[in-house]
N, C-alpha and C positions, 0 to 999 in steps of 0.2 A: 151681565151687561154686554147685549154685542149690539151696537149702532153703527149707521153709517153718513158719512157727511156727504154734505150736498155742496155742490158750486156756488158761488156766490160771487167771485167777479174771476172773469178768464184772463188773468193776467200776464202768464206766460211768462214770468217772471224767471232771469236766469239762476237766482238763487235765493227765495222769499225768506226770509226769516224776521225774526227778533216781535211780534206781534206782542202791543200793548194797548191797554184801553184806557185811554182819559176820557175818565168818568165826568168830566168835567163842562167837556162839550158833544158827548157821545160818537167821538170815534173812534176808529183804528187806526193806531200808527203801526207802520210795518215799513222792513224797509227791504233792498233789492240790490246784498252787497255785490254783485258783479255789475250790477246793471246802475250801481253807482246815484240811486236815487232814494229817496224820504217818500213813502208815501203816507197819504192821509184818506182813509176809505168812509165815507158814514154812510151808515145802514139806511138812513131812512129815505135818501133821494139815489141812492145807490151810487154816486160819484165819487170815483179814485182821484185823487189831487198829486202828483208827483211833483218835487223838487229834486233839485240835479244838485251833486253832492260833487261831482268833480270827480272823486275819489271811489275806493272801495269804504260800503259804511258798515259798521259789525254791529250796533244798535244806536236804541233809540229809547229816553228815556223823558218825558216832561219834565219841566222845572215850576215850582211854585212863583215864579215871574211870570207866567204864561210863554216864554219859548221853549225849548227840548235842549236837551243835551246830544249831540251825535258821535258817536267813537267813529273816527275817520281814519286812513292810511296816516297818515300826518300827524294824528295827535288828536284828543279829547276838545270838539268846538260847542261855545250855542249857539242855535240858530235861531232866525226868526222866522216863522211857519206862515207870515202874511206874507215877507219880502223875498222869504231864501238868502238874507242875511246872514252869514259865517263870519264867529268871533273866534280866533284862535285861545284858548284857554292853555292846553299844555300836552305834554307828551314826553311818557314815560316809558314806551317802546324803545328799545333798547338796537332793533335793526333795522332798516325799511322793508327785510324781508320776513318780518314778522307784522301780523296786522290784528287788531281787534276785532272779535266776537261777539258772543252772547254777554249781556249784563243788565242788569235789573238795580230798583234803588231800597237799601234794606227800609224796618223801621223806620230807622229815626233821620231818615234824607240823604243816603249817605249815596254815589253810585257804586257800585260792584262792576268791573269790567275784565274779563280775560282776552286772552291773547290766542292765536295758532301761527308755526310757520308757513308761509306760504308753500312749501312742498311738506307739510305735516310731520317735519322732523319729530323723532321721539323725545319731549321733557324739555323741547325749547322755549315751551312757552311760559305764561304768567298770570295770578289774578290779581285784580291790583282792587282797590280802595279810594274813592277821593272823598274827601270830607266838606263839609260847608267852607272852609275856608278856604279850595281849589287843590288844597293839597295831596299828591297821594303818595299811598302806600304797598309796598308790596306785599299781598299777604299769604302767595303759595307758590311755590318756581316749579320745576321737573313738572309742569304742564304737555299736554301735546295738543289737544284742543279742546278748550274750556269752554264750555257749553250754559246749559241749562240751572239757573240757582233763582233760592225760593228761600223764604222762612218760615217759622209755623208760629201761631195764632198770638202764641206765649211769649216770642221773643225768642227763647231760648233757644233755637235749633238752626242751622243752616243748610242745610239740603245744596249738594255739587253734582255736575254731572264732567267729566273729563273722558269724553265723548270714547273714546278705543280703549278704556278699559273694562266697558262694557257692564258698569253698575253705578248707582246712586252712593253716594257718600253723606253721611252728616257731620257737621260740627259742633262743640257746641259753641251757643253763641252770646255773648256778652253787649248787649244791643248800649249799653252806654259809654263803653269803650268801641264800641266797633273790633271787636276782635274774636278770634275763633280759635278754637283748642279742641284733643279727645277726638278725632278725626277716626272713622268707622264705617264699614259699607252696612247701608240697608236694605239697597235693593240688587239684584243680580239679574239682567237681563238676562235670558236661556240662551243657547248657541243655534241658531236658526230664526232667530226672532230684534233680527236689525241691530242697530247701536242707537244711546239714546243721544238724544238732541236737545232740544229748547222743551221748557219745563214750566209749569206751573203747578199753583196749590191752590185745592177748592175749602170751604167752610169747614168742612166736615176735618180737617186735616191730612186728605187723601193726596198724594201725586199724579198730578198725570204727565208722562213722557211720550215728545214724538218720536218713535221710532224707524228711522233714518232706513232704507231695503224693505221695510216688513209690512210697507201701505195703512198706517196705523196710528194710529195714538192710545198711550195704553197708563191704565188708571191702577195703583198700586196705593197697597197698606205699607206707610214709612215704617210702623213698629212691628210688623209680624214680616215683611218682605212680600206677601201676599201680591197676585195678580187679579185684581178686581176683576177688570172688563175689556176690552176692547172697542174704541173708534176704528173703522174700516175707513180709510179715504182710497179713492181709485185711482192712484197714482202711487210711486215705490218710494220717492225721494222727499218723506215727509220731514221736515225739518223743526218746526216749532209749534205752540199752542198758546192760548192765553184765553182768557175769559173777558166777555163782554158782553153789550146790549144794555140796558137801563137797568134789567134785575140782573146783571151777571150771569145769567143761567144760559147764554150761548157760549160754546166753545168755538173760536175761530182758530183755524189751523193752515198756516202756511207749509210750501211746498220747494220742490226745484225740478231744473231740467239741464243744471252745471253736469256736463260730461257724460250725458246721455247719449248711445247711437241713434244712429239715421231710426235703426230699425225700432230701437224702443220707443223712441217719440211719436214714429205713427203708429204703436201701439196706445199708447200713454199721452195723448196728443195734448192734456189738459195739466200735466207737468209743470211746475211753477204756479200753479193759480190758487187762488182762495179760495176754501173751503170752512163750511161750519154745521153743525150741530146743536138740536136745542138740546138739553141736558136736565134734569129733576133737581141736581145739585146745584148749587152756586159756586160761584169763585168769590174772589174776595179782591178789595178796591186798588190799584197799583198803589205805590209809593211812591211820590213826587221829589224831585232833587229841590234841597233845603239851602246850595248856593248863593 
């Protein structure tokens, strides 16, 4: 598999990540943690919708109410996607010089959220857990930047990414406790071939990781560590992926242009922007917060 993604809105975004699809009304959420905004992309009239977050945002998750969940500088809020309404919910950050990441909501509604410091100290960070009832949990410390997490088909597995150690991890997973045990790497990115990033899982039970330096997004066997295929995107600082469109068979892959020179950006002038892919596989439908 070697494909290459195409533009799709020139956003220029200073640091794109966290792309999710609600299935629900066919778009894309993504957000724009430096740039401190929510956006809402749909494919079919091509219009990006931005809300201002105030804040640095780490993601962005639906809630079965119809507003989102956003991990903010400040603490876990929901929002209202008509108004840009912000409900302070909680915060379990531990410093203000630590901020959320990448998170996703498992099976059975739960969110998943990590943490990074803001100068990337080694093992500062966290992944935490909140459950329907607001509460959370901590469920991993000696983090540095938590990234990328997925489940597979069964329930059973948890797929992490802990971005500078340069491999996938699973766990297993216990979808009616919400708990994870048996912690093991399954994938090993090579040495020349980026760090991984924001992470998704197709039908098939394959990974695919954005790889962060390597202009890429790359599709992996969880059980053999295997290197499928490769996404090309024309830009270095690929940061996440996620599946959408109506049949889930597009990949859309966000970007950045956080700490780029002069000289790379007029190289790489499309840095931050949205890109996608049509794909033969499918993904498979997000998981909405059960709050």
């Amino acid at each position: 598999m070697e494909l290459t993604a195409s533009l799709i809105l020139d956003a220029r975004a200073e640091l794109a990540e966290g792309p999710i699809w609600n299935y629900r009304e066919n778009k894309l959420y993504w957000v724009d943690i430096d740039g401190r905004k929510l956006h809402i992309y749909d494919p079919e009239t091509k219009e990006d919708r931005a809300l201002e977050t105030t804040e640095k945002i780490g993601t962005v998750v639906p809630m079965e109410n119809g507003d989102v969940l956003v991990a903010l500088q400040s603490g876990i809020h929901q929002m209202n996607t008509t108004t840009g309404e912000l409900v302070f919910m909680t915060n379990p950050l531990p410093d203000p010089e630590i901020r959320f990441n990448d998170g996703k909501c498992d099976p059975s509604g739960r969110f998943w959220v990590g943490s990074m410091h803001l100068k990337q100290i080694k093992g500062k960070a966290s992944l935490y857990r909140m459950d329907a009832d607001d509460v959370v949990h901590q469920m991993l410390d000696n983090v540095t930047i938590s990234n990328g997490i997925a489940w597979s088909a069964d329930k059973k597995t948890m797929y992490y990414v802990d971005t500078p150690t340069k491999k996938v991890d699973a766990f297993d997973y216990d979808d009616a406790a919400g708990n994870i045990s048996n912690r093991r790497t399954v994938i090993h990115v090579p040495e020349g071939s980026g760090s991984p990033d924001g992470m998704t899982i197709d039908e098939e039970g394959m990974l695919w990781t954005a790889l962060w330096g390597d202009f890429s997004v790359a599709r992996w066997n969880p059980l053999t560590g295997e290197l499928l295929g490769k996404v090309t995107v024309p830009v270095p600082q690929v940061s996440a992926c996620a599946f959408g469109g109506k049949d889930l068979s597009t990949l859309y892959i966000t970007t950045a242009r956080e700490n780029m020179s002069k000289e790379d950006l007029e190289k790489y002038p499309l840095s931050g922007s949205l890109f996608a892919v049509d794909l033969k596989v499918k993904g498979v439908k997000a998981n909405f917060y059960k709050g």
